[in-house]
KOLVONU-986344 format. One record per residue: residue number from 1; x, y, z of N, C-alpha, C in turn; residue in one letter. Coordinates in steps of 0.1 Angstrom, whole numbers, m for minus. Atoms other than C-alpha are relative to their C-alpha. Example, Ala and Ser with C-alpha at 12.3 -4.5 7.8 and 13.67 -1.06 7.14 Angstrom:
{1 {9 m12 0} {123 m45 78} {9 12 0} 'A'},
{2 {m9 m11 0} {137 m11 71} {m8 11 8} 'S'},
This chain:
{1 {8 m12 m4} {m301 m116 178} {m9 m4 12} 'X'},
{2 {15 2 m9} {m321 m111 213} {m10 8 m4} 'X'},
{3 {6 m8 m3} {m354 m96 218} {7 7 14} 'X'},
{4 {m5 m16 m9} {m360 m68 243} {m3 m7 13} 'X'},
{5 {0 8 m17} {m371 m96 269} {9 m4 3} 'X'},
{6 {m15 5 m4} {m336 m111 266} {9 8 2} 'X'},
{7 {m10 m9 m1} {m320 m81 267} {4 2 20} 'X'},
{8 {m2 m1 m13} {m299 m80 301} {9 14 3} 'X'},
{9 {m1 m13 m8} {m287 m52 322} {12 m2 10} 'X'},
{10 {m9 m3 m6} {m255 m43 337} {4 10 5} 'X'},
{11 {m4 m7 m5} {m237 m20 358} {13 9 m7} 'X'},
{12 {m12 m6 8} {m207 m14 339} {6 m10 m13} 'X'},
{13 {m1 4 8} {m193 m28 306} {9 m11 4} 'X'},
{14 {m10 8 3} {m181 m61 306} {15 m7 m7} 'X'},
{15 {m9 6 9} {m148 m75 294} {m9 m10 m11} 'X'},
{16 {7 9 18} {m154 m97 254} {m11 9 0} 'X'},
{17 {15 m4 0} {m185 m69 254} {10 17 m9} 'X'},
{18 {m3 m17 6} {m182 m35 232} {m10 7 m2} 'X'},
{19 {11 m7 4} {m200 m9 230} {m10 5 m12} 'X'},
{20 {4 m4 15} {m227 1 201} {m1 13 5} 'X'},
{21 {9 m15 4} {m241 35 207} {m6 2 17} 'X'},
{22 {7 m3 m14} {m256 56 238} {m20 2 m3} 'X'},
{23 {10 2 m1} {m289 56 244} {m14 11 12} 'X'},
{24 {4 m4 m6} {m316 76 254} {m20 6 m2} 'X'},
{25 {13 2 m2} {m355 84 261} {m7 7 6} 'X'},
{26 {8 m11 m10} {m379 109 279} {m11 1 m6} 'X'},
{27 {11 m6 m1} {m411 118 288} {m8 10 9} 'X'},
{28 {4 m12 m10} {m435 144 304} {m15 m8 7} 'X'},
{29 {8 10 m5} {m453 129 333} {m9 14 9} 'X'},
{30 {11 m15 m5} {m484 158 342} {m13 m6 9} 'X'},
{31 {12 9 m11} {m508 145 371} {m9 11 0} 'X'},
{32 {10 m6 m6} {m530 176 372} {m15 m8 m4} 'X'},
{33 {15 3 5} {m566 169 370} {m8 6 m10} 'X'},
{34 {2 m5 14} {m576 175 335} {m6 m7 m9} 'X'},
{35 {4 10 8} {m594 162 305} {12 2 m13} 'X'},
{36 {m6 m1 6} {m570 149 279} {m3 3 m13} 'X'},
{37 {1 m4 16} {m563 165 242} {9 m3 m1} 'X'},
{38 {m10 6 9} {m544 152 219} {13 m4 8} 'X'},
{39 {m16 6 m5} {m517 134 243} {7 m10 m5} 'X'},
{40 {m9 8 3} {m488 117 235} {m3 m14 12} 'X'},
{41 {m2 8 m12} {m494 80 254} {8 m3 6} 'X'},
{42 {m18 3 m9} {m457 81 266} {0 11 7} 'X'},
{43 {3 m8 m15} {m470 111 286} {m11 m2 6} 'X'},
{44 {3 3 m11} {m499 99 296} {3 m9 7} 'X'},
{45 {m8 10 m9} {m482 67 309} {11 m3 3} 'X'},
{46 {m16 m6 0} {m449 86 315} {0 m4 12} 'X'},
{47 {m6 8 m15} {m433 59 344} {14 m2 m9} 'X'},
{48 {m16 3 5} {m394 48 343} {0 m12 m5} 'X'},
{49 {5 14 3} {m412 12 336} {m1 2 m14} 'X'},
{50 {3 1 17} {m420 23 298} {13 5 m4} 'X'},
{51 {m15 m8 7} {m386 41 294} {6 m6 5} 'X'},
{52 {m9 14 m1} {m367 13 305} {m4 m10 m8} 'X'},
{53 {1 14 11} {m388 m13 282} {4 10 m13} 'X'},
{54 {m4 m7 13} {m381 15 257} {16 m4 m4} 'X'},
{55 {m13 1 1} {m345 14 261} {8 m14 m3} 'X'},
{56 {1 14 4} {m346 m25 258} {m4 m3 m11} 'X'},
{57 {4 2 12} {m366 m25 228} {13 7 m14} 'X'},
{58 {m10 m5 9} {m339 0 214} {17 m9 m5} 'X'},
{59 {m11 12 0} {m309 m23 223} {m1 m11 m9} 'X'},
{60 {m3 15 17} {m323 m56 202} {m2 8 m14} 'X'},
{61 {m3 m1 18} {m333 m34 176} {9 0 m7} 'X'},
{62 {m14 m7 3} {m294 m22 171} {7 m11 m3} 'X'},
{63 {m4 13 m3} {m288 m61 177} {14 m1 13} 'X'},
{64 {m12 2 m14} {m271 m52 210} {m5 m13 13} 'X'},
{65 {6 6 m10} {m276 m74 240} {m3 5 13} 'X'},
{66 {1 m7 m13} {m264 m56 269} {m7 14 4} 'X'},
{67 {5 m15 m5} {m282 m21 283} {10 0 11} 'X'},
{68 {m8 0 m11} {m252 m11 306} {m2 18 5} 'X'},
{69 {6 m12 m10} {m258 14 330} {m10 8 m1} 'X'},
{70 {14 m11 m2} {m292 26 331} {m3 12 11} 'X'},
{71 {2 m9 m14} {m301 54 352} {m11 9 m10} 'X'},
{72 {13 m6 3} {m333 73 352} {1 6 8} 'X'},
{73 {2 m11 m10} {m340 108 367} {m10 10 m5} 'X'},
{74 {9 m5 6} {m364 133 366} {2 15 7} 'X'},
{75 {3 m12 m6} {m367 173 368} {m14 5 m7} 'X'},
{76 {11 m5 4} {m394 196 370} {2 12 m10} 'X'},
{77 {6 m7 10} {m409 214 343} {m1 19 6} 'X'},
{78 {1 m16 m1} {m409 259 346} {m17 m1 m3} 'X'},
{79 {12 m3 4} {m447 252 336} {m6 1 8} 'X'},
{80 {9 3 m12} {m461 237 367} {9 m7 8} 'X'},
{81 {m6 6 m7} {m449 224 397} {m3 m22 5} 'X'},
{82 {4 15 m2} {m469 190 392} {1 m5 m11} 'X'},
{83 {m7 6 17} {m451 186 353} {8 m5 5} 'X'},
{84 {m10 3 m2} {m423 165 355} {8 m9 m14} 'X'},
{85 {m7 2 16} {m398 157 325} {7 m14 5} 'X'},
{86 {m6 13 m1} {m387 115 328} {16 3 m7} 'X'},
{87 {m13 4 6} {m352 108 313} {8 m14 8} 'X'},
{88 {m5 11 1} {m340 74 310} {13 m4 m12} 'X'},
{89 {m11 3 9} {m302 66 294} {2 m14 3} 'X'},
{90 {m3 14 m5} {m283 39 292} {13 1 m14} 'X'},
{91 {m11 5 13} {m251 23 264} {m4 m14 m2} 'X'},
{92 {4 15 9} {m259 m5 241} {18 m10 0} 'X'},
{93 {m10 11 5} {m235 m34 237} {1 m10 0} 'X'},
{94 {6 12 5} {m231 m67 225} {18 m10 5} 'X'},
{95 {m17 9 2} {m200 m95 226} {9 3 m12} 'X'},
{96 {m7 0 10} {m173 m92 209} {3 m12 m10} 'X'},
{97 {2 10 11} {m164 m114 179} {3 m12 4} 'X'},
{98 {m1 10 m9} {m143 m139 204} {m11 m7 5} 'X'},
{99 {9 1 m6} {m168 m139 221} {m11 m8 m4} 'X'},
{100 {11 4 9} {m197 m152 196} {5 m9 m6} 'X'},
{101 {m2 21 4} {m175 m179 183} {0 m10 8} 'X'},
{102 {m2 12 m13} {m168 m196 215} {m17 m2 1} 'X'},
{103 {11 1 m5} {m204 m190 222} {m8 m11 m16} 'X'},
{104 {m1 7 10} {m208 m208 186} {3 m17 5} 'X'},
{105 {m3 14 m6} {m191 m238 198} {m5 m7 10} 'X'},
{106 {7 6 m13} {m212 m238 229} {13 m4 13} 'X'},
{107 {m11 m1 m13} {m179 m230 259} {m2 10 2} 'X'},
{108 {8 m11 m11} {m200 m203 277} {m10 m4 m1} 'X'},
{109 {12 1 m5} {m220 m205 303} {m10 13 0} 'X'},
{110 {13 m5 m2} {m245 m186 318} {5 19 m4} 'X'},
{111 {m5 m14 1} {m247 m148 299} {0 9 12} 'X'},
{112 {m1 m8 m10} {m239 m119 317} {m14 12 4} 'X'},
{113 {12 m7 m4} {m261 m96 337} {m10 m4 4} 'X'},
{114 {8 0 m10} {m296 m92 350} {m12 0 m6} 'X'},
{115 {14 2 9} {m330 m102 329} {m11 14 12} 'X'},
{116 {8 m12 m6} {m353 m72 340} {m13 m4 m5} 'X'},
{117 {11 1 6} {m392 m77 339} {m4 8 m10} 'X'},
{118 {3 m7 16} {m406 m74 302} {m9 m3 2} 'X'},
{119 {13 10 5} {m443 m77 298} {m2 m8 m11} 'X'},
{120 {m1 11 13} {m451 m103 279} {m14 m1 m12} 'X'},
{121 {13 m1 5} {m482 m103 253} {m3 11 m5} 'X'},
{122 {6 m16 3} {m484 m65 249} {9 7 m8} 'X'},
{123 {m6 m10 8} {m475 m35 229} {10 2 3} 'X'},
{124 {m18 m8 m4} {m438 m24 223} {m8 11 9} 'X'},
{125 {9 m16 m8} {m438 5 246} {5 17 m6} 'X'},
{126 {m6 m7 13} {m420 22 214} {m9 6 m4} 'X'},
{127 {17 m2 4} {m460 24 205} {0 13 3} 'X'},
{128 {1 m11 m6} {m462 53 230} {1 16 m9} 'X'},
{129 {m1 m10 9} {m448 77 206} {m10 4 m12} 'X'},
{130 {7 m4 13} {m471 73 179} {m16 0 2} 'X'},
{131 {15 m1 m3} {m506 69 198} {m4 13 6} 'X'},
{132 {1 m9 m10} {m522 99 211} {m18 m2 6} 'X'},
{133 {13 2 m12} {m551 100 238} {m4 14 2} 'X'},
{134 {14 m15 m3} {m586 121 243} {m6 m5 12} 'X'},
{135 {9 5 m9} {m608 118 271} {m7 18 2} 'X'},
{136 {12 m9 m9} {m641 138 282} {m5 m4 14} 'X'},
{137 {3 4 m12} {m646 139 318} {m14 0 4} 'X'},
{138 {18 5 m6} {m683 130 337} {3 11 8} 'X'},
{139 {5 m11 m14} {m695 152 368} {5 m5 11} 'X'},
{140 {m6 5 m16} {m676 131 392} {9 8 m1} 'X'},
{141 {m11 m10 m6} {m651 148 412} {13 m8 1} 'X'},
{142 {m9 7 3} {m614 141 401} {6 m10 11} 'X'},
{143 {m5 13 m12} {m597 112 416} {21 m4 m5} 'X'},
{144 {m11 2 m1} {m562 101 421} {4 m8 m9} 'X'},
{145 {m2 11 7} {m546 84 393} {10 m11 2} 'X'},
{146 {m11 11 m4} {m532 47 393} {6 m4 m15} 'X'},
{147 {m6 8 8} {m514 27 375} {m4 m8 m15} 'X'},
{148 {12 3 12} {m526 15 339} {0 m19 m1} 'X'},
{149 {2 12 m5} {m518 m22 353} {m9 m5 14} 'X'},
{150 {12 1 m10} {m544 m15 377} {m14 m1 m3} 'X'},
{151 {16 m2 12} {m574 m10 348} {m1 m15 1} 'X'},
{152 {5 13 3} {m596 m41 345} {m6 2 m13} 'X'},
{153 {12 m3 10} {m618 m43 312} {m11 m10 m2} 'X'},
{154 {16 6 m3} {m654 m52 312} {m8 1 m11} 'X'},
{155 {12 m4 13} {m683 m58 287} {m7 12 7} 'X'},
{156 {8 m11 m3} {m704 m41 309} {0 5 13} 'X'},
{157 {m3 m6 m10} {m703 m15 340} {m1 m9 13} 'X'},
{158 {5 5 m14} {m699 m33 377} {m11 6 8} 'X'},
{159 {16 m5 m4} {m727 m29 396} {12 10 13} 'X'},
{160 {m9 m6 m11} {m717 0 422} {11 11 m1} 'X'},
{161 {m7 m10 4} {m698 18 399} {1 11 m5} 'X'},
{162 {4 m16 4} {m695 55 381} {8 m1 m11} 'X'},
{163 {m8 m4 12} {m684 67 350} {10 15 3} 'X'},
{164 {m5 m7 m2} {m654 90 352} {3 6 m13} 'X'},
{165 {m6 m5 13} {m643 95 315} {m4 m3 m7} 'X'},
{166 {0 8 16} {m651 88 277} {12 2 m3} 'X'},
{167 {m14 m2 4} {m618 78 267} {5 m5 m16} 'X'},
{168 {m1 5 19} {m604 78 228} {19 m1 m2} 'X'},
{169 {m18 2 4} {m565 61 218} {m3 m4 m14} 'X'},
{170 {m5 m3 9} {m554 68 184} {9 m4 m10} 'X'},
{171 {m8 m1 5} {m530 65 158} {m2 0 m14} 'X'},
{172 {7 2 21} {m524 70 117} {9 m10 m1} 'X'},
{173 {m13 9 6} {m493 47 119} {6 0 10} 'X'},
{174 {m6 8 m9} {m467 27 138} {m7 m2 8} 'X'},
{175 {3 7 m14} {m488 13 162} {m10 m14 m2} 'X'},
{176 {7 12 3} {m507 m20 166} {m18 m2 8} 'X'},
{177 {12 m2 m10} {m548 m25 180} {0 m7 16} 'X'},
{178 {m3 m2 m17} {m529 m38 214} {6 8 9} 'X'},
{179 {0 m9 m5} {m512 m9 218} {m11 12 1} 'X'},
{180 {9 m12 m3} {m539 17 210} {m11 m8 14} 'X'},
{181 {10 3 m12} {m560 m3 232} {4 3 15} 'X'},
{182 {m8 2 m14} {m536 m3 261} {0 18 2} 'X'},
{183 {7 m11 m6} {m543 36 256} {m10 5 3} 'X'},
{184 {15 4 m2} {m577 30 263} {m2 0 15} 'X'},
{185 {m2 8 m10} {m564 15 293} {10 13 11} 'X'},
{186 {m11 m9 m6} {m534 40 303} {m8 14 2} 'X'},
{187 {9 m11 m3} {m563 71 301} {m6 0 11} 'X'},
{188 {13 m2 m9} {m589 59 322} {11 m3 13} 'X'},
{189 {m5 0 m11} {m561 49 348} {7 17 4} 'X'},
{190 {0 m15 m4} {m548 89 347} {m13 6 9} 'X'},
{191 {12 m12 m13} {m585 101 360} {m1 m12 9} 'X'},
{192 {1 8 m13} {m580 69 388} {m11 m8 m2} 'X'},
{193 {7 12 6} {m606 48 366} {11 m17 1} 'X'},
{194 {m9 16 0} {m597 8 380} {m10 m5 m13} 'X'},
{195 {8 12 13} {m622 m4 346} {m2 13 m9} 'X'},
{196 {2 m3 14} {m628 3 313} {m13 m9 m7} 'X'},
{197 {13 4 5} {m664 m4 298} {3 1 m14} 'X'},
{198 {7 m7 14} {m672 m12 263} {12 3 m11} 'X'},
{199 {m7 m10 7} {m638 m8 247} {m5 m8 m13} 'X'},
{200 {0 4 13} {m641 m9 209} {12 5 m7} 'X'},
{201 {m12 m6 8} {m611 m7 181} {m5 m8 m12} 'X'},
{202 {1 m6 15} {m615 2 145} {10 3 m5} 'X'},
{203 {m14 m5 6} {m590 6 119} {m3 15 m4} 'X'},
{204 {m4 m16 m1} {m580 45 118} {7 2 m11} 'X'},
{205 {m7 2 15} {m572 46 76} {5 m9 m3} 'X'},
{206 {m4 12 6} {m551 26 62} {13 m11 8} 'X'},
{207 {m14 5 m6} {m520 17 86} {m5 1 18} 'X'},
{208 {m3 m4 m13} {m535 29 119} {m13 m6 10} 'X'},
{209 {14 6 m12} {m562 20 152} {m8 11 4} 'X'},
{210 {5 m5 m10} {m587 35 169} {m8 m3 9} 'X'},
{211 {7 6 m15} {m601 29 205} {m2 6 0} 'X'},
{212 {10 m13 m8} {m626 42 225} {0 m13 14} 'X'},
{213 {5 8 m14} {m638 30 262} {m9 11 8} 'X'},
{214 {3 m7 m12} {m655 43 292} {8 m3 14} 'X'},
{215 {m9 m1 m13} {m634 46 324} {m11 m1 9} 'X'},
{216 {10 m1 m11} {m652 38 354} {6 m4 14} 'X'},
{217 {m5 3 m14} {m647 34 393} {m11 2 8} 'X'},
{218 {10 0 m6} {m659 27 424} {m6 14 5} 'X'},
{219 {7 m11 0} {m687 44 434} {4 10 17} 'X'},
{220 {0 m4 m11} {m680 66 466} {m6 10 8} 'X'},
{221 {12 m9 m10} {m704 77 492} {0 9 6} 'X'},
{222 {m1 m19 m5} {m709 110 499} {11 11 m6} 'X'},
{223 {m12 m14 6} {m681 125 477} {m6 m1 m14} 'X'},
{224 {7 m1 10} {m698 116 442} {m13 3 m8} 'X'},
């Protein structure tokens, strides 16, 4: 069995390799400037980066090795012209039985395909589905959002800085207190918060997390 970090990536299906099953994944990625209710965090951190680790996580679970042919595309939403609907596929498969004896005996080299960055340390990104995110916005005036690998977290506020959000990640079940945190993290980066003040997590019943934080950014002169 690999994990989802070993899982490699091909263009088209190898000979000794068979297919398990197709594969597939989507989310809704909404940039307006908004305070969030009850979001799914696989929409607010709806990138082809989570639905590609998704689709990797799916592969070892199945005990496939390969993800062959991924492709990711996106159309827009009839709602708004700044909704957009993710879709990431792909086909699972693994060696064939040949295959796994020789590799038994140790007469193959190096496997096939293409190791794709996995983070390492952090939440499945399978999490996404089961966490959802709140946020109350401050009196600053919205800002551009980045990336949730762009958030720092802090005990307490930089000097220089503003509060943009009170941010709250979720769950009653499946998720772990490094993913709900990481929606802690994936909120305050939607309102263009680079830090997060103060986060705290609590267990949420009996199976589940809850975070909180404050989102904050720099301060900027004469627009806030």
């Amino acid at each position: 069995m690999v994990t989802a970090a070993e899982v490699r990536e091909v263009a088209a299906l190898p000979r000794a390799y068979e297919p398990l099953g197709q594969l597939s994944t989507e989310c809704r990625r909404d940039l307006r400037p908004r305070a969030l209710d009850d979001e799914l965090l696989s929409d607010v951190d709806c990138s082809e980066e989570r639905l590609s680790q998704v689709l990797r996580e799916q592969t070892a679970d199945v005990g496939g090795e390969l993800l062959v042919a991924r492709e990711c595309s996106a159309r827009a939403s009839s709602l708004a012209p700044e909704i957009q609907w993710l879709t990431c596929t792909g086909t699972v498969a693994r060696a064939e039985e040949a295959l796994r004896e020789r590799r038994r005996r140790g007469e193959t080299g190096t496997p096939m395909g293409r190791l794709e960055p996995y983070p390492a340390g952090q939440a499945r990104a399978a999490e996404g589905w089961a966490i959802r995110v709140d946020s109350r916005l401050s009196q600053v005036a919205p800002r551009a959002p980045l990336r949730s690998d762009q958030v720092r977290e802090y005990a307490l506020a930089p000097l220089g800085s503003v509060e943009l959000a009170d941010v709250l990640a979720r769950c009653v079940r499946g998720c772990t207190e490094r993913g709900a945190r990481s929606g802690v993290l994936a909120a305050a980066a939607r309102h263009g918060g680079s830090g997060v003040v103060g986060v705290r997590c609590i267990r949420h019943g009996q199976e589940g997390w809850l975070c909180t934080g404050t989102a904050t950014g720099e301060e900027v002169v004469g627009r806030d």
